[in-house]
N, CA, C and O atoms as a GROMACS GRO file, in nm:
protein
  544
    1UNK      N    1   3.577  -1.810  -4.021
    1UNK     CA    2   3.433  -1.815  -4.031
    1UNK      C    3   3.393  -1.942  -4.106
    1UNK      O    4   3.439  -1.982  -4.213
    2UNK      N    5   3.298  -1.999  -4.028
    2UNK     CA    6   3.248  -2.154  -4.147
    2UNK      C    7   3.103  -2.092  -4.216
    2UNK      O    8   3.040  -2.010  -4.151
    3UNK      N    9   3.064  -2.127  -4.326
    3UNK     CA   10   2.938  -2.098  -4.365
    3UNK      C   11   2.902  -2.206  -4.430
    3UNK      O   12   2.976  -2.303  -4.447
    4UNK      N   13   2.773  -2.194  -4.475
    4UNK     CA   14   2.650  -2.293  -4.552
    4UNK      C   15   2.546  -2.259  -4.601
    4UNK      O   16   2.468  -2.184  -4.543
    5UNK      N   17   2.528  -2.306  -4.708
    5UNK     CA   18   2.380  -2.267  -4.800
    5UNK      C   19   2.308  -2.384  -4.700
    5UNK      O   20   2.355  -2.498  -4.689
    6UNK      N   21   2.190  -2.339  -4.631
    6UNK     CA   22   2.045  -2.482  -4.642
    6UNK      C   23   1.951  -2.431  -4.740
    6UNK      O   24   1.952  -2.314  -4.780
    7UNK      N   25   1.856  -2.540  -4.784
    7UNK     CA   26   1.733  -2.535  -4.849
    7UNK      C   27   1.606  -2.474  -4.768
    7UNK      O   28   1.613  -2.515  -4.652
    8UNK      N   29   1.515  -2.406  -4.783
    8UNK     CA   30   1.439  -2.385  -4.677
    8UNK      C   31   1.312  -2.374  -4.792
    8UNK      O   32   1.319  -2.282  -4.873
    9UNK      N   33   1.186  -2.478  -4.798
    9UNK     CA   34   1.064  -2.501  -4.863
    9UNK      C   35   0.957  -2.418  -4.776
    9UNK      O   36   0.925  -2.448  -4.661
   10UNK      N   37   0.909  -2.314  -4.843
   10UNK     CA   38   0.800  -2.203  -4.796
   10UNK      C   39   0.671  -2.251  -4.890
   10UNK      O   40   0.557  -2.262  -4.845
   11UNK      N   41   0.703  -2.271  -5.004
   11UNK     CA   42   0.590  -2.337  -5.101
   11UNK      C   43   0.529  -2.252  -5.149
   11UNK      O   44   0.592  -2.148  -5.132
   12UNK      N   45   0.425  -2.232  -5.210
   12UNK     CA   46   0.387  -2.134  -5.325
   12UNK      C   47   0.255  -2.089  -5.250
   12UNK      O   48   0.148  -2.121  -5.302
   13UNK      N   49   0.255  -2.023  -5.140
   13UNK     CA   50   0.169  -1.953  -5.037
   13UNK      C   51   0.242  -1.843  -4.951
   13UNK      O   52   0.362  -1.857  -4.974
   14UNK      N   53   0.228  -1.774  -4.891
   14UNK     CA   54   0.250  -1.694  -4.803
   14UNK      C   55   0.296  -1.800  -4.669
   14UNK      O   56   0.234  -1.900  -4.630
   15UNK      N   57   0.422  -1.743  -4.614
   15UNK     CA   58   0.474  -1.819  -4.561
   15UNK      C   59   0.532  -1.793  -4.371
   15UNK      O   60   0.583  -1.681  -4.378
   16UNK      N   61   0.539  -1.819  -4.290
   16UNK     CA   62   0.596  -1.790  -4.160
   16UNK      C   63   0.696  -1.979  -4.204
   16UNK      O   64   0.627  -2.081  -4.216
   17UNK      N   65   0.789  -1.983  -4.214
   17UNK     CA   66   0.853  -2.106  -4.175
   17UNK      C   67   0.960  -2.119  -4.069
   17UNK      O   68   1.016  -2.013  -4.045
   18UNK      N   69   0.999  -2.219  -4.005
   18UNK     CA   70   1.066  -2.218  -3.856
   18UNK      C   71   1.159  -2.289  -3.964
   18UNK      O   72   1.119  -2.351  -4.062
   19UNK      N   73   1.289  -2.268  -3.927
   19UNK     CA   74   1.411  -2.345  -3.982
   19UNK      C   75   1.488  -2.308  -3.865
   19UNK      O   76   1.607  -2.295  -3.893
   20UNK      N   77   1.453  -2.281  -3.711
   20UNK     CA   78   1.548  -2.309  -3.574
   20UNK      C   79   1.623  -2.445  -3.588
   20UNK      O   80   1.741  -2.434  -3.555
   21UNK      N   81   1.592  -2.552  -3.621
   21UNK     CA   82   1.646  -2.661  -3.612
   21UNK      C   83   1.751  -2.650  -3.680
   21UNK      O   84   1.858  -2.684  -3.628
   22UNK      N   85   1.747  -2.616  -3.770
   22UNK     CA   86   1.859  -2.627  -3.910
   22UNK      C   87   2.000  -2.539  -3.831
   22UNK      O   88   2.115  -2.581  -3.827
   23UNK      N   89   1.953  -2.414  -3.778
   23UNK     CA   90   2.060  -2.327  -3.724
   23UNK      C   91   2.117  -2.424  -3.592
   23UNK      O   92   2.232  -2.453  -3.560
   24UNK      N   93   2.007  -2.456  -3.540
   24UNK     CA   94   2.068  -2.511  -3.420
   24UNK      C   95   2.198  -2.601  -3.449
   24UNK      O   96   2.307  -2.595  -3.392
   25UNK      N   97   2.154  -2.693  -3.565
   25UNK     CA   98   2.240  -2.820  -3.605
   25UNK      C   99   2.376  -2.780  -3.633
   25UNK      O  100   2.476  -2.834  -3.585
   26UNK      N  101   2.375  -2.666  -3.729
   26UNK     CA  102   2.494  -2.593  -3.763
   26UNK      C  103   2.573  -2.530  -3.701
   26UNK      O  104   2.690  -2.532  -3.736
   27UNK      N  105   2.534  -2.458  -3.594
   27UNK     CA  106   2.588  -2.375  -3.523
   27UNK      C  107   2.651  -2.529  -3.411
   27UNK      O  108   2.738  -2.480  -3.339
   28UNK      N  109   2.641  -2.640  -3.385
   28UNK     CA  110   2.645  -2.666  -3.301
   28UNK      C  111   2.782  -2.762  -3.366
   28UNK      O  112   2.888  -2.757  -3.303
   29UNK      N  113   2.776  -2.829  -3.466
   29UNK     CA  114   2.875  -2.813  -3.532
   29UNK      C  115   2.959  -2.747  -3.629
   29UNK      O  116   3.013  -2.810  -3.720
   30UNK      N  117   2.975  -2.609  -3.612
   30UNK     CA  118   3.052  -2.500  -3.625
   30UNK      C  119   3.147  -2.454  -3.533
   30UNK      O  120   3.265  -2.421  -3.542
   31UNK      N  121   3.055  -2.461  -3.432
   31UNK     CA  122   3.115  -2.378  -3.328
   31UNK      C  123   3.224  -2.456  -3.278
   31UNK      O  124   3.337  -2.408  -3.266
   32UNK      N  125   3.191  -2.596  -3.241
   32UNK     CA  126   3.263  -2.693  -3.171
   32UNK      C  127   3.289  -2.690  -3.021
   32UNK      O  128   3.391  -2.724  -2.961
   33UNK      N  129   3.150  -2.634  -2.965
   33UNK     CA  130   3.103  -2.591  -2.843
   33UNK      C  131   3.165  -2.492  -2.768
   33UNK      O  132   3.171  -2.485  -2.645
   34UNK      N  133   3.219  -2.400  -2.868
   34UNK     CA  134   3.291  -2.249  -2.857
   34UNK      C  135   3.150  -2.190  -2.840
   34UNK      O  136   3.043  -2.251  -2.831
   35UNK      N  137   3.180  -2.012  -2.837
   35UNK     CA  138   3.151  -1.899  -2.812
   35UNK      C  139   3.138  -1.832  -2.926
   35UNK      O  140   3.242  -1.846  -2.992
   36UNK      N  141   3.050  -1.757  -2.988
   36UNK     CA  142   3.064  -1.699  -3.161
   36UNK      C  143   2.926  -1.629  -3.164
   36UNK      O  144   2.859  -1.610  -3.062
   37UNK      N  145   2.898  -1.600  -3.260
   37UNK     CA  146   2.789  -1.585  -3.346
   37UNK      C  147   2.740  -1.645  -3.475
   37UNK      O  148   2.814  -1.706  -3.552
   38UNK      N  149   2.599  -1.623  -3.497
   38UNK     CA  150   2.555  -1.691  -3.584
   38UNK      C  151   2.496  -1.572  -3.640
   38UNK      O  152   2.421  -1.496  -3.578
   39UNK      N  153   2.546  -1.555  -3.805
   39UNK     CA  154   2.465  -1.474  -3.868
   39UNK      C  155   2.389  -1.560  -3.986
   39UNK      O  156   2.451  -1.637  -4.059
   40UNK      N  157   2.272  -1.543  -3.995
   40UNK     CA  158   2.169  -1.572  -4.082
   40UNK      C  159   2.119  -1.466  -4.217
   40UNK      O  160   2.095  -1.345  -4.223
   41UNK      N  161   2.117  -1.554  -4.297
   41UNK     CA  162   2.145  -1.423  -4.410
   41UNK      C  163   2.088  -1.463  -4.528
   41UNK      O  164   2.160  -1.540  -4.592
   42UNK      N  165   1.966  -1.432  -4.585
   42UNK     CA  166   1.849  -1.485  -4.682
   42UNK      C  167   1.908  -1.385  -4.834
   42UNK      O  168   1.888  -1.264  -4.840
   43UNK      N  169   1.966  -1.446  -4.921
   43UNK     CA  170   2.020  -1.366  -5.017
   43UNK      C  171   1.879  -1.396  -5.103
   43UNK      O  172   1.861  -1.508  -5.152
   44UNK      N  173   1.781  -1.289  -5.120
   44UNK     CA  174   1.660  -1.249  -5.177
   44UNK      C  175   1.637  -1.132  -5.184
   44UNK      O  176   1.700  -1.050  -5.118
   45UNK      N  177   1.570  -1.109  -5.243
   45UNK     CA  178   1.542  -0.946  -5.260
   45UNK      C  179   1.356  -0.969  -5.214
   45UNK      O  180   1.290  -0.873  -5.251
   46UNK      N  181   1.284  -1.067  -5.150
   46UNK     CA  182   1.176  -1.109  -5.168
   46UNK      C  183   1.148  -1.174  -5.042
   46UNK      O  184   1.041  -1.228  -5.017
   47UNK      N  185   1.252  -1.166  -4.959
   47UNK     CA  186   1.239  -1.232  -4.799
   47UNK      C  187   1.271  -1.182  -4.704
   47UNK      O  188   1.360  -1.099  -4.722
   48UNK      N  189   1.233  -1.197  -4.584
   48UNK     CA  190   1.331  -1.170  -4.484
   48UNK      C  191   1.330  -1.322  -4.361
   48UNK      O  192   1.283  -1.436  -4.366
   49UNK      N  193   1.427  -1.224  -4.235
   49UNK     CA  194   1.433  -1.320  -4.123
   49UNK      C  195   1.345  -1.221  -4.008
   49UNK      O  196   1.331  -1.100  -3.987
   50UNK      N  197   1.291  -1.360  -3.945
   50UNK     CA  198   1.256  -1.282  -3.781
   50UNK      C  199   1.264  -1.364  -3.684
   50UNK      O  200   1.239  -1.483  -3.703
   51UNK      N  201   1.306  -1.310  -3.543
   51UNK     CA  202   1.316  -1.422  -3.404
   51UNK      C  203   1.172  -1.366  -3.384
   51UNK      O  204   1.148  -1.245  -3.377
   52UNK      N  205   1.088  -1.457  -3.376
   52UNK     CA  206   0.965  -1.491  -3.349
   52UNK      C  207   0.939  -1.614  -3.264
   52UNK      O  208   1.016  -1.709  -3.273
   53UNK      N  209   0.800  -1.619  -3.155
   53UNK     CA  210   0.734  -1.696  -3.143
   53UNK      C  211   0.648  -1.763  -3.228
   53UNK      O  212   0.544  -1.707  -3.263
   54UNK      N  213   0.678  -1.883  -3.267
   54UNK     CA  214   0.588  -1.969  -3.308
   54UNK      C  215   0.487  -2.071  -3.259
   54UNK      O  216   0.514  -2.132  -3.156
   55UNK      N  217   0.382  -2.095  -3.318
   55UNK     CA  218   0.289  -2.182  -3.265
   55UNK      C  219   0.147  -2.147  -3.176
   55UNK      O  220   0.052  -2.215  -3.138
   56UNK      N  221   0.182  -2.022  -3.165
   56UNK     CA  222   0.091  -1.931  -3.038
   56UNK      C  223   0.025  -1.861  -3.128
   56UNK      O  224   0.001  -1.759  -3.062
   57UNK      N  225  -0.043  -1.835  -3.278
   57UNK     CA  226  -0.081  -1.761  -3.337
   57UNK      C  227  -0.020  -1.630  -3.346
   57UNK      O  228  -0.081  -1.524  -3.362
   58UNK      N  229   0.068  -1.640  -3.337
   58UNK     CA  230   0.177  -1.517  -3.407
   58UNK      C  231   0.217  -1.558  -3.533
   58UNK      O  232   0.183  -1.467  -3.608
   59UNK      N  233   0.258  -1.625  -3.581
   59UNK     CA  234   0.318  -1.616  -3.677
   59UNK      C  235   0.175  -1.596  -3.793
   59UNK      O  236   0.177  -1.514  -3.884
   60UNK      N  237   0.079  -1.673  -3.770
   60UNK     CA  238  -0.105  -1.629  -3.835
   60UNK      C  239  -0.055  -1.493  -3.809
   60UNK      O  240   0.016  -1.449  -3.900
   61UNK      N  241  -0.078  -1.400  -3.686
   61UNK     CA  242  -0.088  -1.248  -3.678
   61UNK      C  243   0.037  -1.195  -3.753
   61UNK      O  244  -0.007  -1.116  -3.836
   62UNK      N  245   0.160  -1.201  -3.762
   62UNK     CA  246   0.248  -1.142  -3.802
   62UNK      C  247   0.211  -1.129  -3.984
   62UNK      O  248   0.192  -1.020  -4.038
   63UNK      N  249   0.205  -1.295  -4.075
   63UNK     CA  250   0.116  -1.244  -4.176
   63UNK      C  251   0.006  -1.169  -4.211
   63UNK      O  252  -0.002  -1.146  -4.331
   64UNK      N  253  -0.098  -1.116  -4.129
   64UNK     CA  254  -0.196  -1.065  -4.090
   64UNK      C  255  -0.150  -0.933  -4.118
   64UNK      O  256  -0.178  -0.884  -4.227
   65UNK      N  257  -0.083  -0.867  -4.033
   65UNK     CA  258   0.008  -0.741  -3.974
   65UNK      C  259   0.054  -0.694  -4.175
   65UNK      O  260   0.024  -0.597  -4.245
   66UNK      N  261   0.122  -0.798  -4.197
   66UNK     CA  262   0.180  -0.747  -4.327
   66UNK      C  263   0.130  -0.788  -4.455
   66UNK      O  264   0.202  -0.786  -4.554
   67UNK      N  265  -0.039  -0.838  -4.458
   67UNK     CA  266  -0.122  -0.790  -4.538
   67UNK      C  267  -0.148  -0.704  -4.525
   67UNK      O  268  -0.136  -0.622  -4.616
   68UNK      N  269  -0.206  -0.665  -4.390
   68UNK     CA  270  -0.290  -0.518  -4.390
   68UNK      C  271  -0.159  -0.390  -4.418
   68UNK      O  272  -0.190  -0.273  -4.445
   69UNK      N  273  -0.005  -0.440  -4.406
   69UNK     CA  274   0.096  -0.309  -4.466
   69UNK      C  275   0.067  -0.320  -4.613
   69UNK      O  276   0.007  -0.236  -4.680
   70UNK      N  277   0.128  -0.454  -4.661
   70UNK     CA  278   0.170  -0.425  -4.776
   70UNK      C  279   0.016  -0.541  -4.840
   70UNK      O  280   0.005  -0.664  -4.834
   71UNK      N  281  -0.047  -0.470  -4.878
   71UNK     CA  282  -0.200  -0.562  -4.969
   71UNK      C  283  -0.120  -0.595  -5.083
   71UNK      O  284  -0.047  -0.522  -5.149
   72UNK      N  285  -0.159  -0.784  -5.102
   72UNK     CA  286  -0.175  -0.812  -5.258
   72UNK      C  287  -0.277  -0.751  -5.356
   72UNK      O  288  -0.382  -0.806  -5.389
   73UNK      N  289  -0.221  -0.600  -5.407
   73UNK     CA  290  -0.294  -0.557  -5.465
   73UNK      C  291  -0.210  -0.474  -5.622
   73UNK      O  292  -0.091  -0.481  -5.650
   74UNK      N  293  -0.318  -0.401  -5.700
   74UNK     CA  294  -0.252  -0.359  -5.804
   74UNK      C  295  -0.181  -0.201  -5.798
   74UNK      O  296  -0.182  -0.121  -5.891
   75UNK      N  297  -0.122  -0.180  -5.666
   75UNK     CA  298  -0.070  -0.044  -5.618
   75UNK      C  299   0.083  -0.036  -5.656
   75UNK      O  300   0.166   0.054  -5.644
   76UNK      N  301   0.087  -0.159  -5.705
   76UNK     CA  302   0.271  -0.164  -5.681
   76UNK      C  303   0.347  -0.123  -5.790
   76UNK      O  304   0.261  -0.135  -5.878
   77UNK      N  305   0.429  -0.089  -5.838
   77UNK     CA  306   0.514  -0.059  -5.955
   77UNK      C  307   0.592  -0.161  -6.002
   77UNK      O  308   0.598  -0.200  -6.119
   78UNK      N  309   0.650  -0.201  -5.913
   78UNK     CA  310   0.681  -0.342  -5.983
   78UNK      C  311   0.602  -0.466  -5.992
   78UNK      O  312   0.543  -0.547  -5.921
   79UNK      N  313   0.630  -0.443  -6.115
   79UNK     CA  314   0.429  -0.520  -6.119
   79UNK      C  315   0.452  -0.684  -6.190
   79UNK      O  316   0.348  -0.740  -6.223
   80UNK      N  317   0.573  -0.754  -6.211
   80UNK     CA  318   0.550  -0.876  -6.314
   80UNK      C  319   0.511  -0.987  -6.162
   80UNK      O  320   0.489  -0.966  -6.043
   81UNK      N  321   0.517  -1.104  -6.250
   81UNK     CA  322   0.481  -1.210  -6.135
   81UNK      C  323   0.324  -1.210  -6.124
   81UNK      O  324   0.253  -1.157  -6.209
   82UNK      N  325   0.271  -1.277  -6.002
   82UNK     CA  326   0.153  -1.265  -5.926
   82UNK      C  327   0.074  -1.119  -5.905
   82UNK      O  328   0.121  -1.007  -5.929
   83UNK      N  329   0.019  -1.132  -5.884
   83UNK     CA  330  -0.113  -1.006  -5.825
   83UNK      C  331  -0.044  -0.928  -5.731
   83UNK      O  332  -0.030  -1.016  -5.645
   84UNK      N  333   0.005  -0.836  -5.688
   84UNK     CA  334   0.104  -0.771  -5.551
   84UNK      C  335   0.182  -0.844  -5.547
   84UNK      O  336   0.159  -0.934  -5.466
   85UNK      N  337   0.302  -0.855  -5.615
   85UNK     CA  338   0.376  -0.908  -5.628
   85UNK      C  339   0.513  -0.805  -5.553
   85UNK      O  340   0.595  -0.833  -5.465
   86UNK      N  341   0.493  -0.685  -5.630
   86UNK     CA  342   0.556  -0.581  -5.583
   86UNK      C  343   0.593  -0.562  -5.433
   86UNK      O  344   0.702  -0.517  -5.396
   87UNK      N  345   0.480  -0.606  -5.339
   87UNK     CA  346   0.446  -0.586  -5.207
   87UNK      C  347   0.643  -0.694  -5.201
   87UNK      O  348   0.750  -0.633  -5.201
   88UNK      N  349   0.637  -0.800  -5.199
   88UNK     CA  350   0.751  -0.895  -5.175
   88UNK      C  351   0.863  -0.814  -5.176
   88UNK      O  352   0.932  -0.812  -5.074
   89UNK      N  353   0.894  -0.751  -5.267
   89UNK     CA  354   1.007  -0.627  -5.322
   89UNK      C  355   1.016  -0.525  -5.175
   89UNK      O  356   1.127  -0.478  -5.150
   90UNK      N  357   0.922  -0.499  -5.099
   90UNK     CA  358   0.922  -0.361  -5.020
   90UNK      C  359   0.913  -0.484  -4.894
   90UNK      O  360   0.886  -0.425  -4.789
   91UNK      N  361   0.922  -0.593  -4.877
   91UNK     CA  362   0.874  -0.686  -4.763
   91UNK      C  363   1.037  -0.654  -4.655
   91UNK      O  364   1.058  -0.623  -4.538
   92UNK      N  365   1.129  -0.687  -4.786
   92UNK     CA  366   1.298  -0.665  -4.664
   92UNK      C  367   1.274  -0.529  -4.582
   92UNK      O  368   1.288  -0.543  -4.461
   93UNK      N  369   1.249  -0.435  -4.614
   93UNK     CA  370   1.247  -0.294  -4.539
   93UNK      C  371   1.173  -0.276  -4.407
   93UNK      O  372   1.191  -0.194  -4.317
   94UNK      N  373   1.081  -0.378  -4.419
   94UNK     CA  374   1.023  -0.412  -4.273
   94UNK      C  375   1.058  -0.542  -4.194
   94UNK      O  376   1.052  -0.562  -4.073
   95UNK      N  377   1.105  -0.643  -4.320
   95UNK     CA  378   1.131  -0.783  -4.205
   95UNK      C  379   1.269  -0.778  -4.269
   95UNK      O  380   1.272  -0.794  -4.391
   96UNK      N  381   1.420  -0.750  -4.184
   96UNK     CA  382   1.487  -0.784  -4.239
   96UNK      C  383   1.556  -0.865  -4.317
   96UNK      O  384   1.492  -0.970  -4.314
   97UNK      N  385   1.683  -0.886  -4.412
   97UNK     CA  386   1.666  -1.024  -4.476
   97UNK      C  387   1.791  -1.138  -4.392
   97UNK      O  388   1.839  -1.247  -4.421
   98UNK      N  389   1.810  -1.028  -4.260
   98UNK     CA  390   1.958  -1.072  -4.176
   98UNK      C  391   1.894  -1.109  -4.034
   98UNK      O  392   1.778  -1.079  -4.002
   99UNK      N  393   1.988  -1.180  -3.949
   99UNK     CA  394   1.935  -1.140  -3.785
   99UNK      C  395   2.058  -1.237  -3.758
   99UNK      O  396   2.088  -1.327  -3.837
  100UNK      N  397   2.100  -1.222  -3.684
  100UNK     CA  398   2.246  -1.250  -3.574
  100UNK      C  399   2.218  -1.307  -3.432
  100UNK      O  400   2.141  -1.236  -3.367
  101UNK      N  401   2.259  -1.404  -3.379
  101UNK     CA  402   2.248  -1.481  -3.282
  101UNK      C  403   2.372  -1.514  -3.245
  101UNK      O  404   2.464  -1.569  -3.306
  102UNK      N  405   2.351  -1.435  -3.034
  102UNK     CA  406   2.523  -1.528  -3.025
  102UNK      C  407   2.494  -1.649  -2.969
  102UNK      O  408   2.395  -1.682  -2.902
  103UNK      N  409   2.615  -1.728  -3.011
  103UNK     CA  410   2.633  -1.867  -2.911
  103UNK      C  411   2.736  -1.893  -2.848
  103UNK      O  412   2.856  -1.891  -2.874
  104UNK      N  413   2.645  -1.929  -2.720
  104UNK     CA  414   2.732  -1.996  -2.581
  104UNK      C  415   2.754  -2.096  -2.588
  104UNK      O  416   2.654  -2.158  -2.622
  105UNK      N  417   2.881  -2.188  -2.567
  105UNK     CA  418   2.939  -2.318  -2.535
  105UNK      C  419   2.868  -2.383  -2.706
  105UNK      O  420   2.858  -2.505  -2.699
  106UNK      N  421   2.836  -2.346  -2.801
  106UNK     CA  422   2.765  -2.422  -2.903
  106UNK      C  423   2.609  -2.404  -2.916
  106UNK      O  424   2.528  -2.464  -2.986
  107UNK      N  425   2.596  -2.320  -2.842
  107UNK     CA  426   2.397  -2.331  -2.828
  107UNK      C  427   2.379  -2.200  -2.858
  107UNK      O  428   2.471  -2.121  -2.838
  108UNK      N  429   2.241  -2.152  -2.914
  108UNK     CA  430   2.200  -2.018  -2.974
  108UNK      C  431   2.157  -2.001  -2.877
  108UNK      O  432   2.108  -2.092  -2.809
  109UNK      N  433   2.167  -1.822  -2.827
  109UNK     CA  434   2.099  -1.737  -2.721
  109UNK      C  435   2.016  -1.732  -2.731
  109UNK      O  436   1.988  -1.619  -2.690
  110UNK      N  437   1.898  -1.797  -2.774
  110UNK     CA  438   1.748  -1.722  -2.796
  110UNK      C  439   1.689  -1.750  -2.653
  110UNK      O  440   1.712  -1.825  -2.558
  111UNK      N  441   1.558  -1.598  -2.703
  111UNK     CA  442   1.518  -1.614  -2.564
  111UNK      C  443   1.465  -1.754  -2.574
  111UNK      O  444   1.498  -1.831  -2.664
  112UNK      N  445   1.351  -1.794  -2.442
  112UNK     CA  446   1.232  -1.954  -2.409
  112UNK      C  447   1.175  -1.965  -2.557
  112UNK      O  448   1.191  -2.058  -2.635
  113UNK      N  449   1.099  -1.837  -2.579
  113UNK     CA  450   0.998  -1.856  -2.689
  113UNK      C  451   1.065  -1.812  -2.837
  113UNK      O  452   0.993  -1.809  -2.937
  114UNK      N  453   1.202  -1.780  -2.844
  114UNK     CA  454   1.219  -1.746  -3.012
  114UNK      C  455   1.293  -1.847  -3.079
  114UNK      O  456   1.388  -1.920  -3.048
  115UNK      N  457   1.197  -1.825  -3.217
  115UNK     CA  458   1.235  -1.922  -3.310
  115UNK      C  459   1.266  -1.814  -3.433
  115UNK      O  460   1.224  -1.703  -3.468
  116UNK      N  461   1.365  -1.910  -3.476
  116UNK     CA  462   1.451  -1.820  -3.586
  116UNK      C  463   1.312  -1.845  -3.749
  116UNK      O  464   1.310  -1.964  -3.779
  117UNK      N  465   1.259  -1.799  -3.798
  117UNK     CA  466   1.158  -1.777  -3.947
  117UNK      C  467   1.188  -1.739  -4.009
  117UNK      O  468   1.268  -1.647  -3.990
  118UNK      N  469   1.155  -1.772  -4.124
  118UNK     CA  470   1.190  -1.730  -4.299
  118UNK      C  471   1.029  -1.665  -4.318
  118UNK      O  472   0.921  -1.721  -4.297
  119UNK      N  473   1.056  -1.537  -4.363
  119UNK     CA  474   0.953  -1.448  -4.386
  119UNK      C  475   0.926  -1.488  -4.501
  119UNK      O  476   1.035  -1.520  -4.548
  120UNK      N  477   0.829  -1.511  -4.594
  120UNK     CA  478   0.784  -1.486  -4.734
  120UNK      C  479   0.691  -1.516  -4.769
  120UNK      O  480   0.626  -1.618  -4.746
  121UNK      N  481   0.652  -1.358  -4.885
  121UNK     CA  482   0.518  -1.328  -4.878
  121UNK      C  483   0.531  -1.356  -5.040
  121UNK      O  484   0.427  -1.327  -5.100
  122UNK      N  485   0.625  -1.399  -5.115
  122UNK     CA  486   0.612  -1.432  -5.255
  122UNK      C  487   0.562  -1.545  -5.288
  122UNK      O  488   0.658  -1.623  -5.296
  123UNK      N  489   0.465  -1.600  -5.312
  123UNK     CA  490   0.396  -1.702  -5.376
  123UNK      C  491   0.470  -1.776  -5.548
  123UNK      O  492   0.449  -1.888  -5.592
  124UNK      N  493   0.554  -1.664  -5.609
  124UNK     CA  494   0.594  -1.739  -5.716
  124UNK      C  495   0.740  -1.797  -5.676
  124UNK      O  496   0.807  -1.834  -5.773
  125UNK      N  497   0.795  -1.810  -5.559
  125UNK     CA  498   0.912  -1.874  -5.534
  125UNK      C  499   0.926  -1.957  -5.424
  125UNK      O  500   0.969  -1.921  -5.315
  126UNK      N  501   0.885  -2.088  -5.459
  126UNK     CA  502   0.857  -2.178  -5.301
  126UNK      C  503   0.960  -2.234  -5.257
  126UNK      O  504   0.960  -2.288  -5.146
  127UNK      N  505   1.078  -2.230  -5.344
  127UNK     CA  506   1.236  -2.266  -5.235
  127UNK      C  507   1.324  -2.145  -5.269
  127UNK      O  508   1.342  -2.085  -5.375
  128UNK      N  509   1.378  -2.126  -5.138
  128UNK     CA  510   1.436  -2.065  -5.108
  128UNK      C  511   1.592  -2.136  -5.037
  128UNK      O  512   1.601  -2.247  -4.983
  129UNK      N  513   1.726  -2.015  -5.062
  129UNK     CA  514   1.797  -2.028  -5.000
  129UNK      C  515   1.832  -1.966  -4.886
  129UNK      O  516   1.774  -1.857  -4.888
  130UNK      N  517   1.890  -1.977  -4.797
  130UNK     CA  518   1.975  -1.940  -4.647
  130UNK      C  519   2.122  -1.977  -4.585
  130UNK      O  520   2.153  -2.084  -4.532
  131UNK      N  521   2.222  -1.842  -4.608
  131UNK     CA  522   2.320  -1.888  -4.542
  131UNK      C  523   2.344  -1.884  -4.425
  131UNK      O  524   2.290  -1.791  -4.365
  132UNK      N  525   2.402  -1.945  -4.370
  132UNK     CA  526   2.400  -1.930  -4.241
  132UNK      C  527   2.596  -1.947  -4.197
  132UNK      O  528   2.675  -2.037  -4.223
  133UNK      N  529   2.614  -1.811  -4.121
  133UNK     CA  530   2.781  -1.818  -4.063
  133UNK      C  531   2.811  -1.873  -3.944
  133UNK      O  532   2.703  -1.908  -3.896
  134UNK      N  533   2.888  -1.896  -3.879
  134UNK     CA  534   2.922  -1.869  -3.782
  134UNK      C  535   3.059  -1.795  -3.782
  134UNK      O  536   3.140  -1.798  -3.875
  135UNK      N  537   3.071  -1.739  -3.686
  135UNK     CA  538   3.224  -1.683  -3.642
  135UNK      C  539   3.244  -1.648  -3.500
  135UNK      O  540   3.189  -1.562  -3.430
  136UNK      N  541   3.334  -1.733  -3.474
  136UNK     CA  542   3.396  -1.764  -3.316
  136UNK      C  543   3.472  -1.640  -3.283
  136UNK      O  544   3.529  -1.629  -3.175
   0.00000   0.00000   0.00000
């Protein structure tokens, strides 16, 4: 198995970010235009991953979707940080913090329209890490 930490900058807002490129790059020298998988793997307790369309106002609606679940509001129990801060804490249980992609000849299976995103709805942590595997 080869792996790698990347950097992935979400910034101190609520976030949909595309980091497809980054996987693409890796996986493409990982693989060595083999056959494998790519697992993606956000070690946070405050993020997740999703194969999403981007650019089409989904990724606007998908934040949308998980204000109206989880409100920045004062409901939460874990309460330090920002205003709903808590909400970030309960965010993995709906967007996972994993997602797996196989690859053919060196290239990720995604469907036309999916792009691999870094979920995050924490405002007090604007970089983030991501490992990313492969295994042939």
């Amino acid at each position: 198995m080869k792996s790698e930490i990347i950097q992935v900058r979400t910034g101190g807002r609520e976030a949909v970010t595309d980091f497809t490129g980054e996987c693409k790059e890796f996986t493409a020298a990982a693989s060595g235009g083999g056959d494998g998988l790519l697992h993606v793997f956000v070690p946070h307790a405050t993020a997740g991953v999703a194969l999403i369309e981007l650019g089409a106002g989904s990724d606007v609606d998908l934040l949308a979707a998980l204000n109206d679940l989880l409100p920045a509001d004062d409901r939460w129990r874990h309460a330090h940080g920002t205003r709903g801060h808590g909400r970030s804490h309960v965010l993995p249980a709906f967007v996972a913090p994993y997602a797996s992609i196989p690859v053919l000849q060196g290239r990720l299976a995604l469907g036309t329209w999916q792009s691999i995103a870094l979920i995050d709805l924490n405002v007090d942590n604007p970089d983030r890490q991501v490992r990313l595997s492969f295994l042939a």
